[in-house]
VOGU-3710 file (C-alpha; in Angstrom, 3 decimals, decimal comma):
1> xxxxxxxxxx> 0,000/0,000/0,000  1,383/3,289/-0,511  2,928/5,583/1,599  0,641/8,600/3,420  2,558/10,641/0,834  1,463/8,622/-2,257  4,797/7,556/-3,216  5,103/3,940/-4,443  7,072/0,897/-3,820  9,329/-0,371/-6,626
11> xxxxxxxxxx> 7,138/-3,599/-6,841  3,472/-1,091/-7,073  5,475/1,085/-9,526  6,496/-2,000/-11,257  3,325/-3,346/-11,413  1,134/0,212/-12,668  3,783/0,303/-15,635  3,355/-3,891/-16,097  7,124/-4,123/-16,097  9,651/-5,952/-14,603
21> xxxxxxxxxx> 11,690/-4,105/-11,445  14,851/-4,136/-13,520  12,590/-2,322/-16,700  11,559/-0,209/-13,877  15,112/0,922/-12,466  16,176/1,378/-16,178  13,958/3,668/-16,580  15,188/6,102/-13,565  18,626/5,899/-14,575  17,238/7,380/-18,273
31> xxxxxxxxxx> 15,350/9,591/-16,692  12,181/8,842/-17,606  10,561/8,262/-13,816  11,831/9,964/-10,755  12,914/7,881/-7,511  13,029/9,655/-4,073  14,986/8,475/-0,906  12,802/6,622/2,157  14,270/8,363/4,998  16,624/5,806/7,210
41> xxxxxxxxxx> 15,544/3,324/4,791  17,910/2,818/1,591  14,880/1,507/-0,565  13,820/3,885/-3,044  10,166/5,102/-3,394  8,247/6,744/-6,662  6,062/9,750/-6,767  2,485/7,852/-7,479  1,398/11,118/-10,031  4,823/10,511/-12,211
51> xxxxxxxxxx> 3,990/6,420/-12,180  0,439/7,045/-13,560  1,427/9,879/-15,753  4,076/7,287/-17,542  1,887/4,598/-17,310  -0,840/6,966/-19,343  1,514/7,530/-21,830  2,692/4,121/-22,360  -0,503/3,063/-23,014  -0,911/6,229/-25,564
61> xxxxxxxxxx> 2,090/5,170/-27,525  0,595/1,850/-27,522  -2,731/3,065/-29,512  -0,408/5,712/-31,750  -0,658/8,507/-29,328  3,170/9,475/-29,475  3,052/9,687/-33,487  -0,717/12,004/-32,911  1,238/14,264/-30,658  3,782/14,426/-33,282
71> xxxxxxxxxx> 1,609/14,963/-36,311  0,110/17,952/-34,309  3,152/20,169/-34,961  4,689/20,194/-38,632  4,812/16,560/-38,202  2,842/13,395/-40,272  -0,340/13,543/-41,899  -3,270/13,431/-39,665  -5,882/13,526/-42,333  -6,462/11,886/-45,863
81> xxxxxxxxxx> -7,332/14,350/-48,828  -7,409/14,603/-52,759  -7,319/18,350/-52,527  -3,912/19,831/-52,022  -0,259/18,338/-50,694  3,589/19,815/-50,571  5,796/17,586/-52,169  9,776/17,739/-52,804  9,370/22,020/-52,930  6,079/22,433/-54,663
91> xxxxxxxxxx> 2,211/23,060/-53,636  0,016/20,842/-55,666  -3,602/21,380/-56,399  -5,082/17,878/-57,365  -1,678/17,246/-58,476  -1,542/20,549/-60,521  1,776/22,678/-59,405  0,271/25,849/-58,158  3,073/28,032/-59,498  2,162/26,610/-63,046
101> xxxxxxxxxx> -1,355/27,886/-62,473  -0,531/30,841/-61,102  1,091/31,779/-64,458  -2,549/32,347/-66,452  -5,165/30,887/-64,118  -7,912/33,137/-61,854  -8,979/32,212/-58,156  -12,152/30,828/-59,883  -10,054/28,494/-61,687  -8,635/27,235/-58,876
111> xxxxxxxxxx> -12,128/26,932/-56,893  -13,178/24,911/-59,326  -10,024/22,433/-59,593  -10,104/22,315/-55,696  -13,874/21,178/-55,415  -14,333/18,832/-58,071  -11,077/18,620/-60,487  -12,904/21,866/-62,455  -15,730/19,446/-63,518  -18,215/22,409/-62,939
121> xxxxxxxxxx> -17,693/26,265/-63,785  -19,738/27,382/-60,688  -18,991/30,803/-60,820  -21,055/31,514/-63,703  -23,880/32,569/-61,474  -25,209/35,669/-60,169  -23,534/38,012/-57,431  -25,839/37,587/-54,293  -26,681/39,822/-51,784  -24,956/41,259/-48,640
131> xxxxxxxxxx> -26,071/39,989/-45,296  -28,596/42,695/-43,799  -26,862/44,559/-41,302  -23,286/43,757/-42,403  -23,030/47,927/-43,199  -23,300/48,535/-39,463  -19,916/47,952/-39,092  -17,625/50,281/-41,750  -15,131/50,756/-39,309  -14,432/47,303/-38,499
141> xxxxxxxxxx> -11,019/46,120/-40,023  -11,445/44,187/-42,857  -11,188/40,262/-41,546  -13,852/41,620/-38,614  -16,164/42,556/-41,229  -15,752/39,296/-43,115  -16,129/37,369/-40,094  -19,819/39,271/-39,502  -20,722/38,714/-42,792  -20,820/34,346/-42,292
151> xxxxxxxxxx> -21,970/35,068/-38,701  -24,842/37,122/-40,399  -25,347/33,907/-42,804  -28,175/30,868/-41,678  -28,115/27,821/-43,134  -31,355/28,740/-44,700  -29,671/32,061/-46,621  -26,672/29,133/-47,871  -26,948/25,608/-48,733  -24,470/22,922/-47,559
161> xxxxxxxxxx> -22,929/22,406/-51,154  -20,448/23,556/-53,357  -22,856/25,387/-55,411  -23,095/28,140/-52,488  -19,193/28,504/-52,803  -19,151/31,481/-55,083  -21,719/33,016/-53,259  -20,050/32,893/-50,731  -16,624/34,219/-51,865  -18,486/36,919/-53,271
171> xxxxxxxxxx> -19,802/37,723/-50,149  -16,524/37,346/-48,440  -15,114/39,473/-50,992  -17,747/42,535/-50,345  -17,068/42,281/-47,029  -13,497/42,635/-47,212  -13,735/45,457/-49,628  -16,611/47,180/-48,360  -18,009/46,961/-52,112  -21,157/45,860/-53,558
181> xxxxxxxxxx> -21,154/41,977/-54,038  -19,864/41,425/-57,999  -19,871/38,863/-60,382  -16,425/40,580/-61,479  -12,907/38,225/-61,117  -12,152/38,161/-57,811  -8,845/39,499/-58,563  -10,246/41,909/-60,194  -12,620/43,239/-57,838  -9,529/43,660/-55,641
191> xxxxxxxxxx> -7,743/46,389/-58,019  -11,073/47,980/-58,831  -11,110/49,203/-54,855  -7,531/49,365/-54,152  -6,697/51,232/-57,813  -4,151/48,623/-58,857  -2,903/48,985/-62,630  -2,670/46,519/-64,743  0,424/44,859/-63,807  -0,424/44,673/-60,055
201> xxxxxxxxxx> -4,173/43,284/-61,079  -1,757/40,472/-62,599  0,060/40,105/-59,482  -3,103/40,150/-57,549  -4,684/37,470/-59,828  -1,555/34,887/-59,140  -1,322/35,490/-55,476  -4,656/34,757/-55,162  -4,329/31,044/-57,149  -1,140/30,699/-54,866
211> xxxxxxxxxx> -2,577/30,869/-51,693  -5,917/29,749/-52,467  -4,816/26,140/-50,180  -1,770/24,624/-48,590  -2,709/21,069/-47,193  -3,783/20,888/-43,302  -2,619/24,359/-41,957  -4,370/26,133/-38,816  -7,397/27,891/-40,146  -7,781/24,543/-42,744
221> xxxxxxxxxx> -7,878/21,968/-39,599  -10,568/24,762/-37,925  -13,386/24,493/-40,816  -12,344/20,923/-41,101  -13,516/20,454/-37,541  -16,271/22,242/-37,837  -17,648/21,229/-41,246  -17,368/17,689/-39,012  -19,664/18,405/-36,855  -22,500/19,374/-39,577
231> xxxxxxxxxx> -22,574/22,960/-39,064  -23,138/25,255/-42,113  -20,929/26,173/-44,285  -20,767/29,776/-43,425  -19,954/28,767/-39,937  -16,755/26,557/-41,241  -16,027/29,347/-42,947  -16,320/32,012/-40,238  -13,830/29,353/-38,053  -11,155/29,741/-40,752
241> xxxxxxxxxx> -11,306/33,752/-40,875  -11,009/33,344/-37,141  -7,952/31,096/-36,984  -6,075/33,376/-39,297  -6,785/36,374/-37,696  -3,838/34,925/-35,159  -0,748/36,434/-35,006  1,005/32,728/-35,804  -1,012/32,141/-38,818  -2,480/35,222/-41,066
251> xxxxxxxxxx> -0,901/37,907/-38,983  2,873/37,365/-40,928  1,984/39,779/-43,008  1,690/42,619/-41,089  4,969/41,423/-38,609  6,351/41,281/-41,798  5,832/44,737/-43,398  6,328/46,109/-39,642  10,527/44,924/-40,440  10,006/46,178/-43,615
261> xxxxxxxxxx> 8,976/49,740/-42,895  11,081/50,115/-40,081  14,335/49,030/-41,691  13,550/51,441/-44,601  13,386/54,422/-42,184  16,076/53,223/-40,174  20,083/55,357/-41,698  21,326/51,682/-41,498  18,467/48,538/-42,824  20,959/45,838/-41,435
271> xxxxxxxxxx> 20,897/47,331/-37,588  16,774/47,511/-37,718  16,518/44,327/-39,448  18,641/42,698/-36,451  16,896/44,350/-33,976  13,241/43,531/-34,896  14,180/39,743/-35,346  16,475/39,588/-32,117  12,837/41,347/-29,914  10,500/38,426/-32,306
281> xxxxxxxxxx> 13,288/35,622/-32,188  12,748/32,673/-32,771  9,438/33,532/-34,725  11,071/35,006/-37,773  7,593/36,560/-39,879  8,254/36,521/-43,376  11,345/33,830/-43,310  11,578/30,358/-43,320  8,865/27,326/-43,322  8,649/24,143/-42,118
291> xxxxxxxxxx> 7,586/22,475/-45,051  9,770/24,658/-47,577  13,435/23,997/-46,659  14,750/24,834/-50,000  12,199/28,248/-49,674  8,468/28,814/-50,391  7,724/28,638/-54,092  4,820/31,247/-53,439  7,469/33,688/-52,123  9,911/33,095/-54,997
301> xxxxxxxxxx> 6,694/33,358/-57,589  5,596/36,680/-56,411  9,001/38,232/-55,348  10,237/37,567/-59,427  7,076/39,258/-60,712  8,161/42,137/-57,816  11,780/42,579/-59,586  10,530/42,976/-62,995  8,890/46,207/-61,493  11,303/47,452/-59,473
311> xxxxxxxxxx> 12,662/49,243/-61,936  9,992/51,913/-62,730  9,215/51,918/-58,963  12,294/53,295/-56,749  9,948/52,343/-53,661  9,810/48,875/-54,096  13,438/48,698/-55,325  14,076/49,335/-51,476  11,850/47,244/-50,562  13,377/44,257/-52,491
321> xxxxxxxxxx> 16,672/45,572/-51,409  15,405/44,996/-47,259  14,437/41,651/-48,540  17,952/40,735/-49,611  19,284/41,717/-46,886  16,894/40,707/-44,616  17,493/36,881/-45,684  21,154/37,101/-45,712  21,573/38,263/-42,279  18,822/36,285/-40,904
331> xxxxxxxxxx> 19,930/33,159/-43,267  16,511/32,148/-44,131  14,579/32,502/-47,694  11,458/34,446/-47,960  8,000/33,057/-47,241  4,369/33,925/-48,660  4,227/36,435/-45,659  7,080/38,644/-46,884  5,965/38,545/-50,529  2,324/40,001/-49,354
341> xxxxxxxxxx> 3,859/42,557/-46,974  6,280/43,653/-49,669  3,039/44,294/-52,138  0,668/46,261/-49,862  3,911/47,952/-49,022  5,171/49,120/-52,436  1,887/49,908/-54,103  0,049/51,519/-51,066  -2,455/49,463/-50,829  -4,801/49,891/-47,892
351> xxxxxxxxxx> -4,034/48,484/-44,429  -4,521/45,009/-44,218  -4,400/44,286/-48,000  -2,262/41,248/-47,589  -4,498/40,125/-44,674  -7,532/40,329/-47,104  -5,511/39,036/-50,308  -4,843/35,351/-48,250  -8,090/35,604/-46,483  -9,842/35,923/-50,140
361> xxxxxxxxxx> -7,938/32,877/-51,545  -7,654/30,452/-48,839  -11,757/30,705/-48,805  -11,457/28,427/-51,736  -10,001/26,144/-50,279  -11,868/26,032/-47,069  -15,108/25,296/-49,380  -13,122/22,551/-50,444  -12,279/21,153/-47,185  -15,358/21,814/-45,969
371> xxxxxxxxxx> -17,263/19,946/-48,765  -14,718/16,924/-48,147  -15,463/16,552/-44,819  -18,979/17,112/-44,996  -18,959/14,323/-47,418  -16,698/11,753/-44,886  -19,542/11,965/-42,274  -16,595/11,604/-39,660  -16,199/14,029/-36,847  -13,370/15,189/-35,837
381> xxxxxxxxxx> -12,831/14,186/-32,133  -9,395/13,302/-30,977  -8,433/12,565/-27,291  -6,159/14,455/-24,925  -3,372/12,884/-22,504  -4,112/13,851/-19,059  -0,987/15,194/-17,569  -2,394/17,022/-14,665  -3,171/16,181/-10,561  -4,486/12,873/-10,261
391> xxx> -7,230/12,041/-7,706  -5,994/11,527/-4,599  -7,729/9,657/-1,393
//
């Protein structure tokens, strides 16, 4: 029986882990379980919360716990899909390299490649109209207002289908802009409000087929989960705008261009550059990614298109030049991030045009996420490891 203290005998420990007492003393030397001394007595004794903590995680690893917690962070896939995956350096839509689409396609294209294989041109109907009310809120930054606008949407106003996707990207896209819904490109629709000339309503139009999905990310697993559960598709929606609103996920942007505009006011770029990443360390926004070690082919797509104007625009000449240097003294490559901050940047676009520009694309994706959940009838449910007080007599 144990101790008034609820530490353990070798032989109890022994016998909650189901191992032999030499298993057991191998696993104090590697420092897996704690022994404490018995007073006058040389036997050793366990703490009873560390023997039934182990013993909960030994039976974890037993049912593929240890490679769940894994998965969970940059780590292997926790979910099948036909939609999107990042293979050897490149983002494939349905096997389609995104950077190849990105060279003609529209975000439309794209929808329709991500939620059926571009069977269906859904987008040839009508613009719908805004959610009553959504007008009360001009002030609102953009991803707020977008956010309102699903919250504003019952399942009555959208069905459960793939057929209310451009709906609701048109929606989504009002929102952002504080525009009129439109039947317009979505790309376009972007330069109308933010004045973009041609060549930046290009650039718009391939950022928006580059980011428009990238595998499980945060805001992806979010509608995923929520889509499991049956709610509408608004709602799955409205849990995606909400998981990249974080800092860690859509906010990279703006860290981003925050480096950017403070190293071009700064008399020396290098000095300002080290001293944002050294206060931000070791969350570099706008270098480096997991699943890019060779660098983010979205980054490298946009950031060409960014040189080939650089010369008829001194301002984002400096820009690019910050870049440069940026990665050299912080040894990473660029990311999407950097490429969006370095756009709404160098073309004045309003504040929080990057924000809108990923939140605009990736809602293609999410429809097609959503939809493939929906359609999988599983929920998503997985189990936590207690690692807390246990209950004590």
């Amino acid at each position: 029986m144990a101790a008034m203290n609820n530490d353990l005998s070798a032989a109890e420990a022994a016998r909650l882990l189901n191992i032999s007492l030499p298993t057991l003393y191998s696993y104090v030397s590697r420092g897996l379980l704690a022994s404490v001394s018995n007073g006058a007595s040389r036997r050793k004794r366990y703490p009873q919360e560390e023997v039934l903590r182990l013993a909960a995680r030994k039976n974890d690893a037993r049912r593929g716990g240890q490679t769940a917690v894994a998965a969970m962070h940059w780590g292997l896939p926790v979910l099948e899909t036909q939609l999107s995956h990042i293979a050897d350096g490149r983002l494939l839509y349905r096997g389609c390299d995104a950077a190849t689409l990105a060279a003609s396609a529209t975000l439309e294209t794209a929808a329709s490649l991500l939620w059926d294989d571009g069977e269906n041109d859904y987008f040839r109907q009508d613009a719908p109209a805004l959610p009553q009310g959504l007008s009360s809120a001009p002030d609102a930054p953009p991803l707020m207002r977008a956010m309102l606008a699903m919250a504003m949407l019952t399942p009555a106003d959208i069905a459960h289908s793939l057929q209310s996707g451009p709906a609701l990207m048109r929606i989504l896209a009002a929102a952002l802009l504080q525009t009129a819904p439109s039947a317009l490109p979505l790309h376009r629709q972007l330069a109308q409000a933010w004045q973009a000339d041609a060549q930046q309503t290009e650039l718009l139009r391939a950022a928006l087929v580059l980011l428009a999905d990238h595998e499980l990310n945060a805001s992806t697993f979010a509608v995923r989960c929520v889509a499991s559960t049956g709610a509408s598709l608004p709602a799955a929606l409205g849990a995606g705008l909400a998981a990249l609103s974080g800092d860690k996920h859509g906010g990279g942007s703006a860290a981003a261009k925050c480096m950017l505009t403070q190293a071009l006011a700064a008399p020396d770029a290098r000095d300002a550059i080290g001293a944002f990443y050294q206060m931000f360390a070791p969350e570099f926004a706008g270098f480096g990614h997991p699943l890019y070690p060779l660098g983010d082919p979205r980054a490298a797509y946009l950031l060409e298109i960014l040189s080939t104007l650089a010369h008829e625009n001194p301002q984002l000449a400096a820009i690019l030049a910050v870049c440069v240097a940026a990665g050299e003294l912080l040894e990473a490559r660029p990311n999407a991030d950097l490429a969006l901050a370095a756009m709404e940047l160098a073309f004045d676009w309003p504040e929080g045009a990057a924000l809108s520009v990923f939140a605009l694309a990736r809602s293609a994706g999410w429809i097609a996420h959503a939809a493939e959940q929906a359609a999988s009838a599983a929920l998503i449910r997985p189990r936590a490891r207690y690692i807390g007080r246990h209950q004590r007599d």
